[in-house]
N, C-alpha and C positions, 0 to 999 in steps of 0.2 A: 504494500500500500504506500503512496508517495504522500509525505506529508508536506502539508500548504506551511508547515513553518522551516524557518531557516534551519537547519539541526546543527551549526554551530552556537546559537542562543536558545540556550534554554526558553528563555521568557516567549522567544516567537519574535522578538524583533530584531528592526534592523539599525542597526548602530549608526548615530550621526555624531559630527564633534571632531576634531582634532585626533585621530589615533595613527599611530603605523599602521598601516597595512603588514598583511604577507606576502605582497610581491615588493613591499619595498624592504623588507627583510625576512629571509626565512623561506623564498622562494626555491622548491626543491627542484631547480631547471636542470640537473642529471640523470634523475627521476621521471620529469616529464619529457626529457629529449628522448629516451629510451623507447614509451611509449609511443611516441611522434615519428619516431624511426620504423617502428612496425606499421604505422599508417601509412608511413608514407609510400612504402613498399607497392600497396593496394588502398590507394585513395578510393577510389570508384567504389571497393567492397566497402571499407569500415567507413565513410560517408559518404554516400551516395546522393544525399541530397543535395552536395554543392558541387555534381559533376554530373546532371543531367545537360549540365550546356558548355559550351567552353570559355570558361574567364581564365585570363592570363594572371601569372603570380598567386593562384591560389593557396592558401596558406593551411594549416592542419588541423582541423577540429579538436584535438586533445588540447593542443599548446592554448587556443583560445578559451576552452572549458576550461582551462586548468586558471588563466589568465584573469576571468574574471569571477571565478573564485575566492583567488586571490586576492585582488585589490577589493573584495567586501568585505574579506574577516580579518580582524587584528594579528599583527606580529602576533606568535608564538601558537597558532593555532595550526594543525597539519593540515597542507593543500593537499597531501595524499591518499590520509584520511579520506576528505572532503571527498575527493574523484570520484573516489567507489563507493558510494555513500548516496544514498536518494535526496541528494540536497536539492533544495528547493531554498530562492529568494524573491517570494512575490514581492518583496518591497521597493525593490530597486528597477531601476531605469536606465536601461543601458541606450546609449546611441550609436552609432556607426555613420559619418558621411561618407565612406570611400565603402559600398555596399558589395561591391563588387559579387562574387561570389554568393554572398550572405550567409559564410561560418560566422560572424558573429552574433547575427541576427539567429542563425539555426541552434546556437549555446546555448543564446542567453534564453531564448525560446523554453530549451530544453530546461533549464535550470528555474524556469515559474517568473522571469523577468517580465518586465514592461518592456519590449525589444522595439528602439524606433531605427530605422535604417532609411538611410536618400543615396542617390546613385544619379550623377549627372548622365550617366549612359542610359537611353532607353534599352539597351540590349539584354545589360545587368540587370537595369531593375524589372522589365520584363519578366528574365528567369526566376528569379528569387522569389517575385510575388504569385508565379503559377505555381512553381514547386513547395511555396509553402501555405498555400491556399488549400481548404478543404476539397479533396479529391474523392468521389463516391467509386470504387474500385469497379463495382456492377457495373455504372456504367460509363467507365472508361472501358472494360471490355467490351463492350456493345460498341462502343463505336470504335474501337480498333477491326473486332470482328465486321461491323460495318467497312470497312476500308479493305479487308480479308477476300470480302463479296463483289465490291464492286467495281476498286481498282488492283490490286492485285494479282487476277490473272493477266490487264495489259502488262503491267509493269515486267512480272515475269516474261510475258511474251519477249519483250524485248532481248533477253539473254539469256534465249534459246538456241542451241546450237547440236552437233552431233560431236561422239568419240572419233576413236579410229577405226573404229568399224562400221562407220556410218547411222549407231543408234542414239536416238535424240538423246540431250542430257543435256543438263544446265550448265550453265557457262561464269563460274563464280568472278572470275579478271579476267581483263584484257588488257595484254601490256602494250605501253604505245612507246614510241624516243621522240624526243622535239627534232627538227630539222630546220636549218638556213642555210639559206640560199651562200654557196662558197665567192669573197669580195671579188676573188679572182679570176676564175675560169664559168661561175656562174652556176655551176654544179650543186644537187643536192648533197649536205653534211651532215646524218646523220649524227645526234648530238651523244653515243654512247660513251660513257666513262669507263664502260667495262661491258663486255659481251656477255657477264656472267648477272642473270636476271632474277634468278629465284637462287634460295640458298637455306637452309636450316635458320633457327635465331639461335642453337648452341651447334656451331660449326663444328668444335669438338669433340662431340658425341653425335653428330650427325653428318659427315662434312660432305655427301653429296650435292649436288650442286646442278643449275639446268643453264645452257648454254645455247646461245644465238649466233647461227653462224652470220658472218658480215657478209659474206659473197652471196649467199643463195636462201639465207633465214630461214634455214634447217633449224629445226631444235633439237638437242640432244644433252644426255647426261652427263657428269666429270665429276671431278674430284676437287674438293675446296686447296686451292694452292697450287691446283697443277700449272706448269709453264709454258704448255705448250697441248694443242688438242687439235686434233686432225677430224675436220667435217666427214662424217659416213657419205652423204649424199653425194657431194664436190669435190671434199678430196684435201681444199685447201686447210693450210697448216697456219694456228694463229696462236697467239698467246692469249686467251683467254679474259684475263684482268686489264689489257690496255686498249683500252677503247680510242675513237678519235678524239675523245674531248677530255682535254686533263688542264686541270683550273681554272683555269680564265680564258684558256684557248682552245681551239678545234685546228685539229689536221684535214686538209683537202683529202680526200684516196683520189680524185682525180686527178689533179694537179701536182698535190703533197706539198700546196700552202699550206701555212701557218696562220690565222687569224683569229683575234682577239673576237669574242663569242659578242659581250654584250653590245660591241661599238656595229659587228654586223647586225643582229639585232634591230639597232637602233636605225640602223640604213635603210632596211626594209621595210620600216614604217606600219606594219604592224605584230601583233604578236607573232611568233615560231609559229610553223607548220608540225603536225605530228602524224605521225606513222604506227598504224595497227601490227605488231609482228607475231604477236603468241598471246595465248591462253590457256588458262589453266579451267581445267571440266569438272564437273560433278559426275561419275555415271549412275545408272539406275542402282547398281550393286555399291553405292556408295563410297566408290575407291575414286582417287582425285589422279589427274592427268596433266602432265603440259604438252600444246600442240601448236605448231605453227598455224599461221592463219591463211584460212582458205579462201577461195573465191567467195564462196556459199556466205564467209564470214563479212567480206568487203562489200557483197551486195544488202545482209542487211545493215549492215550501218546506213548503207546508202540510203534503201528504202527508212528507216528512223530520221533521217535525215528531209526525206521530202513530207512526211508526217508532220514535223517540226515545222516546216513551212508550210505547206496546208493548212497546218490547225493553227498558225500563227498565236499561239498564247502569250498572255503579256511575261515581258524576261524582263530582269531587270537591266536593263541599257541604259545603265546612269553612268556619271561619266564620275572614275577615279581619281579625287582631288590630289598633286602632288603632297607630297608628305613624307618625315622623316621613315617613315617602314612601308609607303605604296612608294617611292621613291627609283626602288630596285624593279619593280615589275613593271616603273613607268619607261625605264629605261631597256625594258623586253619588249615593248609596241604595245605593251595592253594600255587602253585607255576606258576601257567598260567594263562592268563586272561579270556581266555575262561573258566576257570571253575568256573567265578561267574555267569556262566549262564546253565539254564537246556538245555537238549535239544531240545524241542518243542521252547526256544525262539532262539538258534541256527539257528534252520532250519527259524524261520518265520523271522529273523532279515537281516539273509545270502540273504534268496530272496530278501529282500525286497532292500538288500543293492547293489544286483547284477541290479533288475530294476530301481533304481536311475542310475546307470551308466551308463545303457543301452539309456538316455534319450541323446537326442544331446545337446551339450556342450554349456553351457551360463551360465550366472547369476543367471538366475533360478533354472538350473540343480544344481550350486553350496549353492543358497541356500537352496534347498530341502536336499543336501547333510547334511549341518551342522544341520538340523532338525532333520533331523535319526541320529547324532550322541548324539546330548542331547535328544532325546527319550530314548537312553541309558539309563540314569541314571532311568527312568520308568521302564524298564523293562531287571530285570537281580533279581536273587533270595536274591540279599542284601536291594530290596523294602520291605516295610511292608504296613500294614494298617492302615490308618486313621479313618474309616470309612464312614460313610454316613452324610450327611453334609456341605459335604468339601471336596475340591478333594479328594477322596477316597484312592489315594497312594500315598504312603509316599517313598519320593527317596530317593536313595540310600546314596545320601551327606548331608540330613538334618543334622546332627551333624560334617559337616565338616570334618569326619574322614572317614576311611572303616572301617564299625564296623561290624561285621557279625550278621546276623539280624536270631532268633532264630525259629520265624515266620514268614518265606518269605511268598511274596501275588508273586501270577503269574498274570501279567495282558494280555490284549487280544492286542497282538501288533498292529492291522491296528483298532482298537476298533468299537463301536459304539455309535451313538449319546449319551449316558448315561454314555460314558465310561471315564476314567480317565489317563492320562499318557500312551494315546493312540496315534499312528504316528497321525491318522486322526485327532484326538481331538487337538494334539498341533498343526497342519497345520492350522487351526484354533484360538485357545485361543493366539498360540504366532506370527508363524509364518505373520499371515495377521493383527493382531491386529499392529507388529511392522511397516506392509505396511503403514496400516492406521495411521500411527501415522508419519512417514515420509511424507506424503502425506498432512500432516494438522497437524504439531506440537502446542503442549497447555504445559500451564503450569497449576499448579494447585494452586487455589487461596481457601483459609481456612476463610469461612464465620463465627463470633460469634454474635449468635440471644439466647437469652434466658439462658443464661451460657452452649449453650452447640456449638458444634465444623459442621461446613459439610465442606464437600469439593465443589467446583466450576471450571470446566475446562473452561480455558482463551485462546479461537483461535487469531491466528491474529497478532502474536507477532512474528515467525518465518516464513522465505520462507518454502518451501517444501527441505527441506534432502533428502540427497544420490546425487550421480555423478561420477564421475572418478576419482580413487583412482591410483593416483601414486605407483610405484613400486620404483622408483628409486629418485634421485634428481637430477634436472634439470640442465642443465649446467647455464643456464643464472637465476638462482635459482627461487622460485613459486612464483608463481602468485597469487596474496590477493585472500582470500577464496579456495584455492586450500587444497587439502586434500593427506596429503604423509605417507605413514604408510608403515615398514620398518619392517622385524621378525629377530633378533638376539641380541648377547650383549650390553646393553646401557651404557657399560664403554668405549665404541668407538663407535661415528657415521661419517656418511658421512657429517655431516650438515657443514655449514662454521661458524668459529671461529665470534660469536657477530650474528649471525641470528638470533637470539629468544628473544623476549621480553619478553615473563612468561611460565617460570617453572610451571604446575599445574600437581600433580600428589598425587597417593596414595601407597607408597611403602608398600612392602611386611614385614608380622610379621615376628620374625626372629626362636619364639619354639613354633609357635604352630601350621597352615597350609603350609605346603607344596607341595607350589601348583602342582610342574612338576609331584611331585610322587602320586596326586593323579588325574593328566592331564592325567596321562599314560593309563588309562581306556578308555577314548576317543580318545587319538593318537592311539594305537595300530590298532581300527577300523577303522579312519579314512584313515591310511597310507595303510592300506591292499585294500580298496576298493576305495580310491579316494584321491591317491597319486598325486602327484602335483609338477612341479618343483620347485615351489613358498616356496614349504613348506619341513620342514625338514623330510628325509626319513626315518630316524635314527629311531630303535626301541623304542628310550625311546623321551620324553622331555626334562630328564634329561639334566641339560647344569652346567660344571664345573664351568662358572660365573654368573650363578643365582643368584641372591640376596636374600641367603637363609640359614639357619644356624643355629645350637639349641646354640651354643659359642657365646655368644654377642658378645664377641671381633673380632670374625671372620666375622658375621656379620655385624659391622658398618667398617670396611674393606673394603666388595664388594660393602656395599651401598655409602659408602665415595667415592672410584671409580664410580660409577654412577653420584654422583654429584659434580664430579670434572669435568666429561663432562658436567654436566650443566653449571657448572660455566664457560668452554671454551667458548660453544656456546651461551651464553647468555649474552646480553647486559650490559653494564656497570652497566645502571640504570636500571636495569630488577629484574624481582623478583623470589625467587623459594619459591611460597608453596604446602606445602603438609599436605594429612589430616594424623594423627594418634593418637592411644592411647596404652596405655599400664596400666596392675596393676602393676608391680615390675620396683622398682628402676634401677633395671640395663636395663631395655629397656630404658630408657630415658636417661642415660648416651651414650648409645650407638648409640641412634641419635643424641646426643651434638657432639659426637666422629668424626661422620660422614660428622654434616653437618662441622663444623670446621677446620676438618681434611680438608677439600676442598675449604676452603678460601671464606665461609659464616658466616654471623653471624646473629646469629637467634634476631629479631624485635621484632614480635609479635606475641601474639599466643589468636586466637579465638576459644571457643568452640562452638560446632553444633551438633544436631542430629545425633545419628549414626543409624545405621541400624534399620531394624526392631524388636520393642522391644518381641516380640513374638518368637522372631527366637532360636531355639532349645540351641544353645550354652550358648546363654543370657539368655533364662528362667529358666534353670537349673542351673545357676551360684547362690552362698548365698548372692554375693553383686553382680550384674553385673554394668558392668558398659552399660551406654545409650549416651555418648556423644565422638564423637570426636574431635580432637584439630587440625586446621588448623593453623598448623606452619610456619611463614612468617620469609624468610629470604630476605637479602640482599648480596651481595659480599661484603669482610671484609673490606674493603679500602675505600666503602663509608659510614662504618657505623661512624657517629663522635661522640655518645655516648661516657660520660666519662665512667670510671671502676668505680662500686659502691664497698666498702668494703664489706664484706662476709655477717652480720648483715644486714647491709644496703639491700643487693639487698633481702635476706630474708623478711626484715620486707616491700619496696616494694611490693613483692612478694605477700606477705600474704595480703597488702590491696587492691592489683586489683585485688586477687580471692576474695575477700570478696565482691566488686564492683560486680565482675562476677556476683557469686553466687545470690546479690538480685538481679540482672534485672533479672533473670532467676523464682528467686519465688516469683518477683512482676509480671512477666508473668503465672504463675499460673502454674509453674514445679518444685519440690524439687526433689534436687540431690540426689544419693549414696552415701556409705561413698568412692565410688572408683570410683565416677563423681570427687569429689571434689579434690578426689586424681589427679587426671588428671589434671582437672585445676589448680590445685595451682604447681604442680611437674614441668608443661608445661610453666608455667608463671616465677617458676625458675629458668628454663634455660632460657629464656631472659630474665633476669634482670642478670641474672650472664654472657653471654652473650658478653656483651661489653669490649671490653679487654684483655679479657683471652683466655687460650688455652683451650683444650680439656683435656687435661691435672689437666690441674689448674683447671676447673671445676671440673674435680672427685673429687680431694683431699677437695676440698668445700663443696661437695657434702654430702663425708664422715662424713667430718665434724660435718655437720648441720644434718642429716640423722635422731638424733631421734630430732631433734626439729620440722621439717619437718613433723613427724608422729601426734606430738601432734597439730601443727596448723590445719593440716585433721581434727582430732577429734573434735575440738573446733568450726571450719568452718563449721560441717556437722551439733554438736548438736545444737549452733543456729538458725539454721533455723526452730526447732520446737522450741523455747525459752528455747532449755535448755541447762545448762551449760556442755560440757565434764565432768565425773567426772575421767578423765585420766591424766589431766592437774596438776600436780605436783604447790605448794602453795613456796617449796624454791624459791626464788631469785637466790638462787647459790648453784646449788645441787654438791654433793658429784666429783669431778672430775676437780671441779675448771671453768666448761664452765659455761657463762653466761644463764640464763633461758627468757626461752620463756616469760611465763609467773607469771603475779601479781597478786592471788586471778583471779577476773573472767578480768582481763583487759587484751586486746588486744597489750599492751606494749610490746616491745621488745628492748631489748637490747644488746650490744654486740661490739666488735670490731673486725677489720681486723688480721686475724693469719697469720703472717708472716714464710714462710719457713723458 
């Protein structure tokens, strides 16, 4: 049974006044990163509810349970305890302006809160307010099975094909290459990187492999690594892995030019051409196939193709605003958004998008809607392949960018059972799994037996989620547990001045996704087929007060405005945190900038688990970083912290990342060199923090900026026992500034630099 009272207060209430928190002391973030770590693994599985759509930077549902937990109950109470524990806090008020996702709104939900969330993106707060809107399961069936009946056999129709023995079977992909036109001789350039198209996802335990010959688009089998492979059909002898197109460039075969990909590209004035070469089959007896593509295949694209033009349905043909991340694809010839897609997915998307609407109007209809819009990112020709293994396609945002992908995979839009980033298949993996998980919320509990790690789902600890989502605010304002989510700018709301007890949120990077411009992929779809007053009409997402920006200084600007309404509407004794990281110095200036500039002053700062450590951005990075830093503020007026000198807060600084840093590899996790950067950069600005302006921080900043770099170096090599050898042995190097460091000692010295 979940109790309506706090169950860290006996009495049932909720504490106002001046106390510590436990996330500003006492926060168990080795504990919760551990857990955070098992989520992260399968996001989709252990919350489901903020990955029915695709938001970028989404962040972990534990770290945030656990987060505003914390900042309710006094120092010295367990956050651990709490986790697993049926708490409940109808008393409090949490906000979120940056809704994104809506794990904060889905916590605080879950925890008995007054959840208010705003999201400048119609895309965000679209998803968020259908997936946590009251959903009748009956009949969401009904009208999926409605869609089963009467679009479904087109849809299938469409990729329909035969084996090699000529008996029909379904046609799960079809792989395609881009092609442009050669500067030189004028010739078609197949754009392959590698002849080798499909592959296992554990090459090591699987490492066959399927191969396209270049001369005659034979397909055939090989072995992951081989050097050399002779076509059965032709004859001809090729290396497998070296395609025509390696970086930036493409080889002529007719000529055996050299030319720079995107500047040709760019010449032909519009997007790449692409090339059908192979498919992989379904057969009846449910064994899978790869097959070159046959006439039979070329002619029906064809016919899908005059379908498309016959039926002329409305596409979206808006035209791609230049921009920091459509930038790259403006410089491949796309200038519309329809053309990240073939025609065959045109026509089966159009239907598909036309029998959604056709359904009568409810919850349902609307979250079936948001399901066809993130199938999007499955199918449009900037998918590729994963292979077999593992969901087989790879969408189109894995790299957080539009990156034009050189071997698109076509997948089978309404799919089958075996199929991948199919409508049918996510109505299933996302859509009902997030039912199910409303229905009967768990957290996930990290078992260690034997030195090694499982997971454990924990029932019982939440009511059932979803209910009636406010549009507006109340005249006589919400009622505990009430849910009000709002789509516009969060440097003004409707809320009353002191409504909100905690600020929990996760603000937007300021150079490296942006988000509206690559929302606009899904808005343009969603406004054509299932416009809404609720939602903004506007061709783009694009919104002048986003909080967005490649100029930090512009940047901590619009974000300083965001949190100068937090600080309106937020209680005296109230808290605002937020998670973040950053690798370069000037990101963290520029949320010193922000929060400051807005009349907080940054407490404390926790690091936690960030995302999944697999995830394309991070696994390709030379030092990634794995953690984020949940940064606790207060309003500047209650903070009574003295001003420490420059030195001072430095060498502070440096010993509660050092703190940090062991619980974390007494927990059995060694950081980055660009973990530690985080935490030690993050822990600077609160200790520098108290006192000063935004201002007076940079110039500090500056200051210390290469002492700073060497305490990184020194905090990282200790943790394998070894010393920095970066660590300069002066006392007092060249410039007159006091040094860091003594031979291998952690001393620091220094004094206050007066303007």
């Amino acid at each position: 049974m979940i109790s309506d009272k706090p169950v860290a207060f006996r009495d049932g209430s909720y504490p106002t006044g001046q106390y510590v928190r436990a996330i500003e002391d006492g926060f168990p973030f080795e504990a919760i990163s551990d857990i955070a770590e098992g989520e992260s693994w399968r996001k989709e599985i252990y919350r489901p509810i903020y990955h029915v759509h695709k938001w970028w930077a989404q962040r972990l549902g534990s770290v945030f349970r656990a987060a505003i937990i914390a900042a309710a109950v006094p120092k010295g109470v367990s956050v651990t305890e709490l986790f697993y524990q049926p708490t409940r806090l109808p008393g409090l008020v949490v906000f979120d302006p940056f809704m994104g996702s809506g794990t904060t709104i889905g916590e605080a939900h879950k925890l008995g809160c007054t959840a208010v969330g705003r999201d400048i993106n119609p895309v965000a707060y679209r998803s968020v307010r259908t997936v946590l809107s009251s959903i009748d399961r009956h009949e969401l069936d009904d009208c999926f099975n409605t869609l089963c009946r009467t679009i479904a056999p087109k849809l299938s129709a469409l990729y329909r094909g035969v084996d090699r023995y000529g008996k029909p079977c379904d046609v799960l992909y079809y792989f395609w290459v881009k092609n442009l036109p050669c500067p030189g001789c004028g010739g078609s350039v197949d754009l392959f990187p590698t002849f080798v198209f499909a592959r296992h996802a554990y090459v090591t335990r699987s490492p066959g492999v399927h191969v396209v010959c270049p001369d005659c688009d034979a397909v055939f089998s090989s072995t992951y690594g081989a050097q050399e492979v002779t076509c059965a059909e032709c004859g001809v002898r090729f290396h497998p892995a070296q395609g025509w197109a390696r970086h930036t460039t493409a080889k002529c075969r007719h000529c055996g030019d050299e030319f720079p990909i995107a500047r040709a590209a760019r010449a032909a004035g519009r997007p790449p051409s692409h090339r059908m070469y192979a498919k992989l089959v379904l057969r009846s007896d449910g064994t899978k196939e790869y097959l070159r593509i046959t006439s039979n295949d070329l002619a029906a694209f064809a016919a899908a193709q005059q379908e498309l033009c016959t039926l002329d349905p409305p596409l979206p043909r808006v035209p791609i605003p230049e921009g920091y991340n459509t930038r790259q694809i403006i410089n491949y010839g796309y200038r519309y958004w329809h053309e990240l897609f073939n025609e065959r997915q045109l026509l089966g998307l159009t239907c598909l998008a036309q029998a959604i609407r056709a359904l009568p109007a409810s919850a349902a209809r609307d979250a079936l809607a948001v399901l066809f819009s993130g199938a999007l990112e499955f199918n449009n020709m900037f998918a590729s392949y994963k292979g077999e293994g593992t969901g087989a396609v790879r969408h189109m945002f894995s790299h957080h960018i539009l990156k034009p992908e050189r071997m698109p995979i076509e997948a089978n839009v309404w799919g089958t059972p075996k199929s991948s980033g199919a409508f049918s298949t996510l109505y299933r993996s996302r859509l009902l799994r997030a039912l199910d998980y409303c229905e009967a919320p768990f957290e996930l509990s990290i078992d260690h037996s034997n030195g090694q790690k499982s997971g454990r789902k924990v029932y019982g600890l939440s009511a059932p989620m979803g209910g009636s989502v406010l549009d507006s605010y109340p005249p006589n304002g919400l009622k505990p547990g009430a849910m009000y989510l709002s789509c516009g700018s969060s440097w003004k709301t409707d809320l009353p001045t002191g409504s909100v007890d905690l600020v929990i949120t996760d603000p937007p990077f300021f150079d490296n996704v942006h988000y509206s411009e690559l929302a606009d992929f899904f808005h343009v779809w969603q406004s054509l087929y299932f416009s809404d007053s609720r939602f903004s009409a506007s061709p783009t997402s694009r919104h002048t007060e986003e909080v967005q920006d490649v100029e930090s200084g512009a940047f901590a600007e619009k974000l300083r405005r965001v949190f100068q309404e937090c600080w309106r509407v937020l209680r005296d004794d109230g808290l605002l945190v937020f998670s973040y990281h950053h690798s370069r110095e000037d990101g963290w200036l520029s949320i010193a900038q922000a929060v400051l500039g807005a009349g907080f002053s940054l407490v404390q700062s926790q690091p936690v688990k960030s995302e999944m450590s697999v995830a394309a951005p991070k696994s390709q990075a030379v030092e990634p970083i794995d953690l984020d830093v949940l940064m606790v503020s207060r309003k500047r007026q209650t903070d009574l912290r003295q001003r420490l000198a420059t030195y001072e807060a430095l060498r502070s600084a440096d010993e509660h990342t050092h703190a940090k840093v062991d619980r974390f590899n007494r927990s059995g996790r060694k950081l980055s060199r660009s973990d530690v950067r985080v935490v030690l950069l993050s822990q600077l600005l609160v200790e520098l923090s108290a006192g000063r302006t935004a201002e007076e921080i940079g110039m500090d900043l500056n200051q210390i900026l290469g002492e700073t770099r060497l305490l990184i170096e020194n905090i990282w090599a200790q943790q394998t026992g070894k010393v920095s050898q970066t660590a300069p042995t002066d006392p007092m190097p060249a410039g007159g500034q006091p040094n860091l460091f003594t031979g291998n000692s952690r001393t620091i010295s220094g004094s206050e630099t007066k303007a």
